[in-house]
matplotlib code that plots the C-alpha trace (Angstrom):
import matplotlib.pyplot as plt

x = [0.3, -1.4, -1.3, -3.0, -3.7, -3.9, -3.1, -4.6, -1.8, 1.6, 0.9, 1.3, -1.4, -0.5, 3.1, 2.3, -0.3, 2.4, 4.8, 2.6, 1.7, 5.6, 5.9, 3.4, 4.5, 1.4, 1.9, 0.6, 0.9, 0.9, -0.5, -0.2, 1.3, 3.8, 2.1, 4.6, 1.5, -0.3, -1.1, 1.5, 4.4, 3.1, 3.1, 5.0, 4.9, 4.4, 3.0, 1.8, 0.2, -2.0, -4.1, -6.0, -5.3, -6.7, -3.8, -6.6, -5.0, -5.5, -7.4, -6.1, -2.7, -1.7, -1.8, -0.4, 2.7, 4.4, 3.1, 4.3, 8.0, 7.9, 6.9, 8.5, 12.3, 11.0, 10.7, 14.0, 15.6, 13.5, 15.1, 18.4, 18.2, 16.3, 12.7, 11.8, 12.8, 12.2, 11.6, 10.1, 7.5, 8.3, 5.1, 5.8, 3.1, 2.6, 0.0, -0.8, -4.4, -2.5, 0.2, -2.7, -4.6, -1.3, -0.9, -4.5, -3.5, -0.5, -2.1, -4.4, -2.3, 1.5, 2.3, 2.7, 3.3, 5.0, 6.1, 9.8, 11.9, 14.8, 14.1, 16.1, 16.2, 16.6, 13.1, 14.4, 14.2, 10.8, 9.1, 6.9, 7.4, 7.3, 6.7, 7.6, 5.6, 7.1, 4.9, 6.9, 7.2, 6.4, 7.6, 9.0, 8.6, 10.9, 8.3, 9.8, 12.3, 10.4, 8.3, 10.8, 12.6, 9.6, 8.5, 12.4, 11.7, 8.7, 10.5, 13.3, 10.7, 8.9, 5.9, 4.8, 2.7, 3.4, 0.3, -3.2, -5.8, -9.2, -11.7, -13.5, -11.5, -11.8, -13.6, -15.0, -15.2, -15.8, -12.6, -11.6, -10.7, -8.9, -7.1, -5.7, -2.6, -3.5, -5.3, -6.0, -7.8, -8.7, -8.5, -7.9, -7.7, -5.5, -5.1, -6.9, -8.5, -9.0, -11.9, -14.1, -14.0, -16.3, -19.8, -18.1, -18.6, -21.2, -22.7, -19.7, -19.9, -16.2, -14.9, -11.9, -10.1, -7.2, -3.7, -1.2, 2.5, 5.3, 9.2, 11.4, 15.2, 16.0, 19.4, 19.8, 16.7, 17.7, 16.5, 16.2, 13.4, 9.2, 7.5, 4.4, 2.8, -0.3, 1.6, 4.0, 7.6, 9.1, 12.2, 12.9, 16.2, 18.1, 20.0, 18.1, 14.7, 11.7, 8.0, 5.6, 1.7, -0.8, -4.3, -7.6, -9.6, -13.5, -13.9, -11.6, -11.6, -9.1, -6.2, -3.4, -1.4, -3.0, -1.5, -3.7, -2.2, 1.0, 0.5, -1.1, 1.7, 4.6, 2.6, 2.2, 5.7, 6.9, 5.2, 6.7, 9.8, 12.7, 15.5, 15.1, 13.9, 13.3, 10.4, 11.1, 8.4, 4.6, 2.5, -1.0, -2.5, -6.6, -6.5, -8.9, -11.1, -14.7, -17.1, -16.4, -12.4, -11.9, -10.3, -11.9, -10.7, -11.9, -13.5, -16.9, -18.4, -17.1, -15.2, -13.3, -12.6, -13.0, -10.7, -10.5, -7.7, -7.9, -9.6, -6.5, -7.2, -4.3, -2.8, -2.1, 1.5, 0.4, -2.9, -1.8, 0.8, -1.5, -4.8, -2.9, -1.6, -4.9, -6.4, -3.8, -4.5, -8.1, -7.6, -5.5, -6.0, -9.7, -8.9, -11.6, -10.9, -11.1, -15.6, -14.6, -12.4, -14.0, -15.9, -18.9, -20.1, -21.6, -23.9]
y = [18.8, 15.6, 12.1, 9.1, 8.3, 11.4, 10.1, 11.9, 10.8, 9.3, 7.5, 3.4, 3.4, 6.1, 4.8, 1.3, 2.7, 4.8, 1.7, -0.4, 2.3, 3.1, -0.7, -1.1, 2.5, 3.8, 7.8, 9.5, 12.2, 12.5, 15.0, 14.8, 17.4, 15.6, 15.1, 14.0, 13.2, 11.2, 7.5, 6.1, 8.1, 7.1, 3.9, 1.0, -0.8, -4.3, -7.0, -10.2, -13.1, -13.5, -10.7, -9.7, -11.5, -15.0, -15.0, -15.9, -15.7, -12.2, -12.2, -13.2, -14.1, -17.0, -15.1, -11.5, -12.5, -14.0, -11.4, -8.9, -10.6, -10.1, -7.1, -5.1, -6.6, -5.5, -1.9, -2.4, -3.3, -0.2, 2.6, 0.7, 0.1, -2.3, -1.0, -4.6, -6.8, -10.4, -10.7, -13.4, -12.4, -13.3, -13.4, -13.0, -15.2, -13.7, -16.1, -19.9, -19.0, -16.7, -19.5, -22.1, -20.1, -19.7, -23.9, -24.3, -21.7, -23.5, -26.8, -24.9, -23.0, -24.6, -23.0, -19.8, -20.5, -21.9, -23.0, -23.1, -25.8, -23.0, -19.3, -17.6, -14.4, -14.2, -14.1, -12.1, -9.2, -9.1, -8.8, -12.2, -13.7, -17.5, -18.8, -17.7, -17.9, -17.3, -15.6, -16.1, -14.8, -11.2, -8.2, -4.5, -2.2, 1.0, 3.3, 6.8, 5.3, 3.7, 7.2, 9.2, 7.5, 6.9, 11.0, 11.6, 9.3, 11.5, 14.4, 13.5, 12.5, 15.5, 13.1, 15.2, 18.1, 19.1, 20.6, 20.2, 18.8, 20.8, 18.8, 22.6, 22.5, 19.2, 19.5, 16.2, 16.0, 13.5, 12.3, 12.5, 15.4, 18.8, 20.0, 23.3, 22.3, 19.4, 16.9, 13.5, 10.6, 9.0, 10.2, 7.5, 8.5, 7.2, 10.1, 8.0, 10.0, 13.0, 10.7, 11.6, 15.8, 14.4, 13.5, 11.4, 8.2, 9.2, 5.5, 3.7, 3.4, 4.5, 4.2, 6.2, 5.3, 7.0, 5.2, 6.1, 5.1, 6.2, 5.7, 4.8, 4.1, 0.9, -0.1, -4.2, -5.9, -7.9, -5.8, -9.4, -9.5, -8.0, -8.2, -8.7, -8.9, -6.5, -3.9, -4.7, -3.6, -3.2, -2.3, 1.2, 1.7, 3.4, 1.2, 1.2, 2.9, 1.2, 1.9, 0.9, 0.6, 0.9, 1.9, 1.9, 4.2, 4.6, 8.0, 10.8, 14.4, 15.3, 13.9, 14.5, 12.8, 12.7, 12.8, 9.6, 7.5, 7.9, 7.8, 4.2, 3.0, 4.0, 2.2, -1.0, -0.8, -0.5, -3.9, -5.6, -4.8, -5.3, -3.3, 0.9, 2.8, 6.3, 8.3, 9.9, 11.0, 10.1, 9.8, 10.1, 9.4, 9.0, 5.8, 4.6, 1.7, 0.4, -1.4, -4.9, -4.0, -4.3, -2.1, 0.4, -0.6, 0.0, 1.8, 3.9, 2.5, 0.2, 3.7, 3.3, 7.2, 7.3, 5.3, 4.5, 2.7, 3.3, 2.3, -0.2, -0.1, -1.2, -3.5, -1.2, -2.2, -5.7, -4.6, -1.7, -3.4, -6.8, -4.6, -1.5, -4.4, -5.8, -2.4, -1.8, -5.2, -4.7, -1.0, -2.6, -5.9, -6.1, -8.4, -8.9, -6.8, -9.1, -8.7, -8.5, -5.3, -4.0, -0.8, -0.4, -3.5, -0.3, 0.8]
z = [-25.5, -26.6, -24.9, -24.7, -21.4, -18.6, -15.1, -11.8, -8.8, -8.0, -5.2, -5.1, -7.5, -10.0, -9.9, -11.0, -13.6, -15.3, -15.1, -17.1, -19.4, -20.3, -20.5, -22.9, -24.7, -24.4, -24.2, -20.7, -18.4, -14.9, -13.0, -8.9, -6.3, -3.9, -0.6, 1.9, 4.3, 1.7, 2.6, -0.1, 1.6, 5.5, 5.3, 6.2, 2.9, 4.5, 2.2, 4.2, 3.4, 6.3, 7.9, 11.2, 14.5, 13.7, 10.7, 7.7, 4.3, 2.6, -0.1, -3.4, -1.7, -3.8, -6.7, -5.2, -3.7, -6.8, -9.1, -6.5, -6.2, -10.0, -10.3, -8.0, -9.1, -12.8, -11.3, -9.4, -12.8, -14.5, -11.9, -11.1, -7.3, -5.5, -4.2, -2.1, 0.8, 1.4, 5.6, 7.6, 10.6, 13.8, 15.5, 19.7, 21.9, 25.0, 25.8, 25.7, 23.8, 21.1, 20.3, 20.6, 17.6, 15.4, 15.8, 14.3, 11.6, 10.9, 10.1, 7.7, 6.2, 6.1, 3.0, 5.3, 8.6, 10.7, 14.5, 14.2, 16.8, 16.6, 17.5, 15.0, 17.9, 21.4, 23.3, 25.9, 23.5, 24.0, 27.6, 28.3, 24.9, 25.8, 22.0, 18.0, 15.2, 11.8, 8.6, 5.4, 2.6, 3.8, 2.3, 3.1, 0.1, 0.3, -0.7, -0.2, -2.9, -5.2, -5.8, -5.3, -8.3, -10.3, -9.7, -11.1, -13.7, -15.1, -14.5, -16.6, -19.5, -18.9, -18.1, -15.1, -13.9, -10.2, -9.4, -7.9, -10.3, -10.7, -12.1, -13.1, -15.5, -17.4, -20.8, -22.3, -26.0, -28.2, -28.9, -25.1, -23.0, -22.6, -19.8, -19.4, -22.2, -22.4, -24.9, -24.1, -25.0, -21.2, -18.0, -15.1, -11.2, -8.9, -6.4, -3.3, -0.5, -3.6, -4.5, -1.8, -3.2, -6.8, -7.2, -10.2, -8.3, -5.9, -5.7, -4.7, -0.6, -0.3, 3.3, 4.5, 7.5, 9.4, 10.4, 12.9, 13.3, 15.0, 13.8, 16.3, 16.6, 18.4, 18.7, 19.0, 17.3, 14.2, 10.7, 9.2, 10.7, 11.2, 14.8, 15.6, 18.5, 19.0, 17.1, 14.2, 13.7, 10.3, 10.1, 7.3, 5.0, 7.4, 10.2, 13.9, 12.4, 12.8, 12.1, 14.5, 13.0, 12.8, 13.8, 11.8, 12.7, 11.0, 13.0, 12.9, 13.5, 11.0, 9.5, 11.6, 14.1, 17.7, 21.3, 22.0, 19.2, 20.9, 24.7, 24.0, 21.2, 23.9, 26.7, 24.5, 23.1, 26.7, 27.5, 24.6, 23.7, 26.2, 24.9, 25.0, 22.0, 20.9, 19.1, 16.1, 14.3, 14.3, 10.8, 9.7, 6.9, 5.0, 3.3, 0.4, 0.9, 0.5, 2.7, 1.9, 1.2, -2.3, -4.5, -7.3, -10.8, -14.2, -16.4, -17.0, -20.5, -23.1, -24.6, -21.8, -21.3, -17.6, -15.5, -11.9, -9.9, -6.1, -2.9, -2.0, 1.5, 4.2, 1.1, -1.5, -2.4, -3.0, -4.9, -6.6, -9.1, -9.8, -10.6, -12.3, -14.7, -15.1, -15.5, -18.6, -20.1, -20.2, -22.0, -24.5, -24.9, -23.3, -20.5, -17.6, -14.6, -11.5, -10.6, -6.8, -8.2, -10.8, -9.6, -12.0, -9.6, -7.8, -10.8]

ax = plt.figure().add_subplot(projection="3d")
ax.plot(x, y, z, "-o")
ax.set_aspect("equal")
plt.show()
């Protein structure tokens, strides 16, 4: 078989890359086995404008959110179902010194937030929630949807190989690459924590971290809505489920879920929320990132036959889309890949 472009992953990353490939017909194939505990399928799928405790805007946010509220209603369009929420955050102040904060933020950054004069909820939801903060836009991507469809997509085209990659077998040539049946031009990885198993990109300081959430069914709190407090609350496709994330954790003994995580999640959710709930199921997942928290896009030479997309951290359903585009501009169209982004800033 030939193609054009060989991609390594379906994950947020892989799935974006394919979508701009078929949008820009250029021929590829995808090769990933589905990982139900892979980071793309654990997590929450939250995309917010503001980050960390202090509520500073994420990076690039200006330009991610609208490309984002674009993009993913193109993909809705593409598979015929909608893959993307519009929520507001409701951010629960337990304290004078955490509402203080969120007023400061608020004057630098009104675009975002805001102190509403009308609680769209009841506070007595919430244990000891005296104030409400609002975060808006935010947004939930369905991401157990939007794969699954995109995965049924390429298998439907017969653009997909449901099987673990071995790199032992890749043979460069000089026209590109073989692969078992397969003869390609480039080869561009998207399979996240996978990167950490080559030598390929030994110089970049790749830093994995683990993250924990639990789902829960609650019966009673608006789905309108995310909570934050400590914790946040996003609210999943089916009616009363809720997942509850998550931790970041730079040391881990493996990648599983942990007893720990739990106990202390139940014991904080117990403080906040007011109304009963019930545990599920509890996730892990190895997510991708770097040292400063930038992702890993581009290419190896100006031949462009090694590709990279990955190391999208905690915000890879708002980076993934906006740099896989950019990543397909530059291979066709020689575009710049964003420097903060582009990963040969590590050679």
């Amino acid at each position: 078989m030939n193609t054009d472009v060989l991609v390594i992953g379906q994950g947020i990353s892989g799935t974006w890359l394919s979508y701009y490939l078929e949008k820009n017909e250029i021929d590829h194939f995808v090769i990933d086995q589905e990982n139900p505990q892979s980071a793309s399928r654990q997590a929450g799928g939250l995309i917010n404008p503001v980050t960390g405790r202090n509520k500073v805007k994420t990076w690039m946010a200006d330009q991610l959110l609208p490309f984002c509220l674009t993009a993913y209603q193109q993909m809705g369009t593409c598979l015929g179902t909608s893959v993307m929420d519009t929520k507001t955050i409701i951010e629960c102040f337990t304290n004078p010194e955490a509402a203080a904060l969120f007023s400061r933020r608020v004057n630098e950054n009104p675009h975002y937030l805001e102190i509403p004069d009308d609680y769209p909820i009841q506070l007595d939801l919430f244990h000891n929630c005296k104030k409400l903060g609002l975060i808006r836009p935010a947004y939930v991507v369905n991401l157990p949807l939007l794969l699954s469809n995109w995965r049924a997509r390429l298998r439907r085209f017969g653009k997909i190989g449901e099987y673990n990659f071995d790199l032992n077998q890749l043979i460069e040539t000089d026209k590109g690459f073989n692969y078992q049946h397969i003869t390609c031009k480039r080869i561009i990885f998207c399979d996240g924590a996978s990167i950490q198993e080559r030598n390929t990109w030994a110089k970049i300081p790749l830093a994995p971290t683990k993250g924990e959430a639990l789902v829960l069914k609650i019966e009673g709190l608006p789905s309108s809505f995310i909570y934050k407090n400590k914790l946040t609350l996003l609210p999943l496709a089916e009616t009363d489920y809720w997942w509850v994330g998550s931790s970041y954790e730079w040391a881990f003994e493996h990648a599983g879920p942990t007893p720990l995580y739990r106990e202390h999640t139940v014991k904080a959710l117990k403080k906040w929320l007011a109304i009963p709930f019930e545990v599920i199921e509890q996730r892990a997942a190895i997510r991708m990132g770097t040292m400063e928290r930038r992702p890993l896009v581009g290419f190896d030479s100006p031949e462009k036959k090694w590709g990279l997309l990955n190391g999208m951290g905690t915000k890879g359903c708002s980076l993934a889309p906006y740099f896989a585009f950019q990543l397909v501009e530059n291979m066709i169209r020689g575009s710049v890949i964003d420097p903060e982004a582009n990963w040969t800033r590590f050679q």
